[in-house]
N, C-alpha and C positions, 0 to 999 in steps of 0.2 A: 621534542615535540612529536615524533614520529609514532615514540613509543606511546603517548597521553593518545595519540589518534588510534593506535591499533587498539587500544582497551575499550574506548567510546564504541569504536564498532565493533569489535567484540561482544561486548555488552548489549548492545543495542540486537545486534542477531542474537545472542541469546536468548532476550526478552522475548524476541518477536516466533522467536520455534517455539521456548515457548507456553507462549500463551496460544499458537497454533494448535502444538498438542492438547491443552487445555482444554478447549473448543471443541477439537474434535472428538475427546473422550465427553463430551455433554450429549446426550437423547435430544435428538431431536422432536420436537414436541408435533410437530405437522409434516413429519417422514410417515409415507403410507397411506397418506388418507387417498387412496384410489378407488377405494370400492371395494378390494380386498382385504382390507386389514384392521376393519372394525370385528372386534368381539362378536362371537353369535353366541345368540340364545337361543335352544334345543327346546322346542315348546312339547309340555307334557303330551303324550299319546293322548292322556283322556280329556282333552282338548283340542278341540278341531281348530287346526290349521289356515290363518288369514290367506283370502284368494287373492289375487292381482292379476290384473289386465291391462293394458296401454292403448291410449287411440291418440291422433294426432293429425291435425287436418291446416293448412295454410290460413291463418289470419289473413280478412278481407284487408285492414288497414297496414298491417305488416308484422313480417315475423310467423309463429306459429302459436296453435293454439295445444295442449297437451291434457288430455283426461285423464284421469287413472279412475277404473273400474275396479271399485276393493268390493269385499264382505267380510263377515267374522272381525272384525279387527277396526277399532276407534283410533281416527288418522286426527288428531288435536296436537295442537300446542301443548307444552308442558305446564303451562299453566293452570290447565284442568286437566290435569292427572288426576287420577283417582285409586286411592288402594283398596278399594272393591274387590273380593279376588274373582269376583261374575267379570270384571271390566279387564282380566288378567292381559290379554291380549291389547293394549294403546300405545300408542306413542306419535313419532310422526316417519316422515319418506325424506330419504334421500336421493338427488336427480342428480344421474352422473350422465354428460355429455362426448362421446368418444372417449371414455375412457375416466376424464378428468370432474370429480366432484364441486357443482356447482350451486348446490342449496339444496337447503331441509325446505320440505311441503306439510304444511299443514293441511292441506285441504282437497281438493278432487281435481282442480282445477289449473292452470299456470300458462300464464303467455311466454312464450320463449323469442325474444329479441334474433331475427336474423342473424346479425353479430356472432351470437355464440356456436351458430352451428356453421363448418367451413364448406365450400362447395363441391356438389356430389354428394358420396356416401358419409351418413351419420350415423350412430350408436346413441338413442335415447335409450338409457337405463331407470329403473326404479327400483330401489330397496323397502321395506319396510323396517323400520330399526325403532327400538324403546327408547323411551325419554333418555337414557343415560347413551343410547346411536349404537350400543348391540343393535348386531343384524339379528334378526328371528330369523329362525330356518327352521327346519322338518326333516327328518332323517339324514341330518346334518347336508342338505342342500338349504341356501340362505333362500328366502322366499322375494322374490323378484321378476320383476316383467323386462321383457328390451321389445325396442322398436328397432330395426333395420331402416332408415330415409335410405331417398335417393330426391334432393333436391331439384333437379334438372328434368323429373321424372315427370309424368300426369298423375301417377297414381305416386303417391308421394310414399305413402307406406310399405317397401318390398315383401318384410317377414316380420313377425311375431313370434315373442318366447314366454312364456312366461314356465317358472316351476310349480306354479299354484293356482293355476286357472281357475277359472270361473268355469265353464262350461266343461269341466270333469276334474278325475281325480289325477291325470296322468299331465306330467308337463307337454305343452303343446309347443308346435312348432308350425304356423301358420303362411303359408305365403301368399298375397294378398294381390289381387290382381282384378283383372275385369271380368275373368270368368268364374271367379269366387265371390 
């Protein structure tokens, strides 16, 4: 009897390493999605570069309210993609909150629930990325804006980044106060 019991568990540890090993030689399918480790796309020189900007103001009712300030570049749904090569520049944004990717934007606009952002200092991010979530970038920097919060703050917004500004060619770096 001792001996049928040492084989059951034998066996049974065997199985269980493994299929452990098994597992862990599997790609993870959702390792990475931080912000970092979406593909970019290197947009041709003879095409001018989508701009981005970020503002961000306290919702009256709650929570926050977030704009994004694009040009050059059709922020849509993939459902009206278009293979235009005039339209080369489309896709949609994706909104990373400290760090951690929290939705594709279609649009200019997005209420951000309190909830998601924890108290004190916040990191709103925005990417621009192609229907397929390549980041576009430009001399291989990814083309994106950040917000610096400070919730507890009056001026809710500390600093400003973006790689592809709007109001010039050069990435700015903004900090935002009452005497600005």
């Amino acid at each position: 009897m001792k001996m049928h019991r040492f084989f059951i568990v034998g066996s049974l540890a065997w199985i269980v390493s493994a299929s452990m090993v098994a597992q862990a030689a599997q790609p993870n399918p959702h390792a990475g999605h931080n912000g970092d480790q979406h593909p970019v796309i290197e947009i041709p020189l003879h095409i001018a570069a989508p701009r981005i900007e970020l503002d961000m103001s306290r919702d009256d009712m709650s929570g926050y309210n977030l704009h994004i300030d694009y040009d050059r570049f059709e922020l849509e749904s993939p459902r009206y993609a278009n293979d235009d090569s005039e339209q080369f520049l489309e896709g949609h944004a994706h909104l990373y909150i400290n760090g951690e990717k929290i939705q594709r934007l279609y649009g200019p606009d997005l209420h951000i629930p309190g909830k998601l952002l924890k108290p004190g200092f916040n990191q709103v991010t925005v990417t621009l990325n192609a229907h397929d979530h390549s980041t576009w970038s430009r001399g291989g920097k990814r083309i994106l804006a950040t917000l610096f919060v400070q919730l507890d703050k009056k001026e809710l917004v500390l600093h400003r980044f973006s790689t592809s500004p709007i109001g010039g060619n050069k990435a700015i770096a903004k900090v935002s106060g009452p005497n600005n």
